[in-house]
N, C-alpha and C positions, 0 to 999 in steps of 0.2 A: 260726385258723392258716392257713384255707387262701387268707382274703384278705392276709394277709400276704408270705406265699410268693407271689401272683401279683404285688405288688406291685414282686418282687424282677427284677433284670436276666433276661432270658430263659436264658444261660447258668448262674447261677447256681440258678434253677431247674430246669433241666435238671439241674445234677451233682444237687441233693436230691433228685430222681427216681430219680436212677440209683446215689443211696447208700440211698432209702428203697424202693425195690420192685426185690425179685426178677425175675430175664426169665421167670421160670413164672410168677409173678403177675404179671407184664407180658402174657403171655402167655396166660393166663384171666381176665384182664379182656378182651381183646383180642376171645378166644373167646366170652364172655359176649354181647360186645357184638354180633357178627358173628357169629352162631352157625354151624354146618356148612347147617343146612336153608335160611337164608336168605343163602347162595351165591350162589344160579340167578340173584336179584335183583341180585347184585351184577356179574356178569357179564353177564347180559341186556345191561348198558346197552354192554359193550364189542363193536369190534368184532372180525372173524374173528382178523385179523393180532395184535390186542392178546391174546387168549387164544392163542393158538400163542405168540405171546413170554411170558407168564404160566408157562403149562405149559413150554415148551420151557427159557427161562432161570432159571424160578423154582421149576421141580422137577426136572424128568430133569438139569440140567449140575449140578444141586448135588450129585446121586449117582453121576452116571456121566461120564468125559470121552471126548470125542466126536475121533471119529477117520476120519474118514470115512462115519462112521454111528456110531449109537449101541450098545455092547454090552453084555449083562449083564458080559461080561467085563472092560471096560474102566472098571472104578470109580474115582473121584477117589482121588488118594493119604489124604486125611483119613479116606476111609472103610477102608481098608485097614488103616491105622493102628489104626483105634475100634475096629473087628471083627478086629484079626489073632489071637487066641487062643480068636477062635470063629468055624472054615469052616464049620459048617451057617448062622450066622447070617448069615452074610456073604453066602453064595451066596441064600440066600431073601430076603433083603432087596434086592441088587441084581438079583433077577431080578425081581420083582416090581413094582420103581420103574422098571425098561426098558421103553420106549414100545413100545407095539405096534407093527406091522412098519408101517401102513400110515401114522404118522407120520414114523418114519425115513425111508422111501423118499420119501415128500415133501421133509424137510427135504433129504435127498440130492442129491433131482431138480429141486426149487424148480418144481413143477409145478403150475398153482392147477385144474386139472380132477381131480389125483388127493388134492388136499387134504382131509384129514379137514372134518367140520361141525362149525359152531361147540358143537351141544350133544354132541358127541364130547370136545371140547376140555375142556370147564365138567363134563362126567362125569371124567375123566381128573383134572382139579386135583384133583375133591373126594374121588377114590379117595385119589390120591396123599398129600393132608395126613390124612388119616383115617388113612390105614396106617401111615403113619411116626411118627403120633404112639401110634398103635398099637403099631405093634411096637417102638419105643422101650423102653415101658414093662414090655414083656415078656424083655429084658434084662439089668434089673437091671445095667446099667452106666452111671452115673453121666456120663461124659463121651458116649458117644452120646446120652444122654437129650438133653444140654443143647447137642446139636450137630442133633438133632431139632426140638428145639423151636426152635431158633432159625433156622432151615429155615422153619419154618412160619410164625413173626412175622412175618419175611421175607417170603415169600408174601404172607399177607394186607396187613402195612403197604405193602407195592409194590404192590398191588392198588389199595388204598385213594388210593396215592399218583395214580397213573393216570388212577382213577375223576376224580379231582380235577381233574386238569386237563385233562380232557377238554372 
């Protein structure tokens, strides 16, 4: 089967992909492959700028929109949306994905003497996709799950993308 399917046009293999596997089992293969602890290795190879866009575009804007600085208070409409019928969840999940002060003020000031370090950075991703996939699950809401997980795919396949053509 599975020499057959590659035989096939590359688009057409794609749709059987994406009519044959779930983005959670997209998504724990993904994990499987790239696991949380062998992160550091995948990062190591990047550099400072590439983990500040990782971290910065590839987790805090997808939960919070940036306004001059970033706020717990200032969440993407989607998330507002996912969590409006549960404010504890809302307020702990968006305080929690809000960069520490001492990235803000960078991104703010665009200053490379008060820039966080790159293992500041490669800590921060791997809190950030731990939690979210964390607290997702702790919800029991179906659409944040899959608005979680696909947050994280995101992440790592844009990492992986990076890595690539570096």
């Amino acid at each position: 089967m599975r020499a057959s399917i590659l035989k096939l046009p590359d688009v057409i293999e794609n749709e059987i992909r994406e009519y044959t596997l779930t983005k959670s089992l997209r998504l724990r293969m993904l994990l499987d492959k790239y696991p949380l602890a062998e992160m550091d290795i995948l990062f190591n190879g990047f550099t400072k700028e590439q983990v500040d866009r990782v971290y910065r575009y590839g987790c805090v804007s997808k939960i919070l929109s940036w306004d001059h600085g970033y706020t717990m208070f200032g969440a993407r409409p989607i998330i507002r949306e996912l969590l409006k019928n549960d404010a504890l969840s809302f307020s702990l999940f968006t305080h929690t994905c809000w960069p520490a002060c001492m990235f803000n003020t960078y991104w703010e000031k665009n200053d490379k003497k008060i820039q966080p370090s790159k293992p500041e950075y490669i800590n921060r991703i791997k809190m950030f996709y731990t939690f979210v996939l964390t607290f997702s699950l702790d919800t029991r809401n179906e659409n944040f799950i899959c608005f979680c997980e696909n947050v994280v795919y995101d992440l790592i396949v844009g990492s992986l993308i990076m890595c690539k053509n570096q």
